[in-house]
C-alpha positions as CSV (number, residue, x, y, z in Angstrom):
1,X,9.1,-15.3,2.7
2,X,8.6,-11.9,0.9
3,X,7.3,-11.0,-2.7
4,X,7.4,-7.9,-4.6
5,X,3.6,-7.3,-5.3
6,X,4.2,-4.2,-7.0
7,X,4.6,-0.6,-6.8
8,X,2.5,2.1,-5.0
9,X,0.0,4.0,-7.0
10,X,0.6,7.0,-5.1
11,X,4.5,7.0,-4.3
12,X,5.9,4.3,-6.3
13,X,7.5,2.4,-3.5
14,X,7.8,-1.1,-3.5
15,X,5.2,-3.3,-1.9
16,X,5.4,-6.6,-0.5
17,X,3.6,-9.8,0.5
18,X,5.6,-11.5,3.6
19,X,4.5,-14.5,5.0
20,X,0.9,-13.9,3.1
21,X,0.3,-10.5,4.5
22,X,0.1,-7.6,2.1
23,X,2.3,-5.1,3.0
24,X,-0.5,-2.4,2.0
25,X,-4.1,-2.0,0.9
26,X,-5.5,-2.5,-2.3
27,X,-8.1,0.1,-2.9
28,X,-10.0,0.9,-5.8
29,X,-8.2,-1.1,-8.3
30,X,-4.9,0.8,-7.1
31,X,-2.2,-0.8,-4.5
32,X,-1.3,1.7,-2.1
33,X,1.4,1.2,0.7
34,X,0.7,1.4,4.2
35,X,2.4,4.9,4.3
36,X,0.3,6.6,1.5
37,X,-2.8,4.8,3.0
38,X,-2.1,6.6,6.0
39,X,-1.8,9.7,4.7
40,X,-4.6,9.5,2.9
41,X,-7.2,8.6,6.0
42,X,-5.4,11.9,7.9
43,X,-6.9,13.9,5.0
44,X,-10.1,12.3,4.9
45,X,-10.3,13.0,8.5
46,X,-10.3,16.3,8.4
């Protein structure tokens, strides 16, 4: 089962709830896909 959550904070792309798994993170009151997220970790790693 999928559901359309809503869009990415950052990028806009659609993000999804399968099977009661969020497809992304939900981060200071923004929802952020997985691919932003990831992005966003690289620059806080450096």
């Amino acid at each position: 089962m999928r559901e359309l959550i809503g869009p990415c904070s950052n990028c806009g792309k659609d993000v999804y709830c399968r099977d009661g798994f969020l497809d992304g993170v939900y981060l200071e009151g923004e929802l952020v896909c997985f691919d932003c997220e990831e992005q966003q970790d690289e620059l806080t790693q450096k």
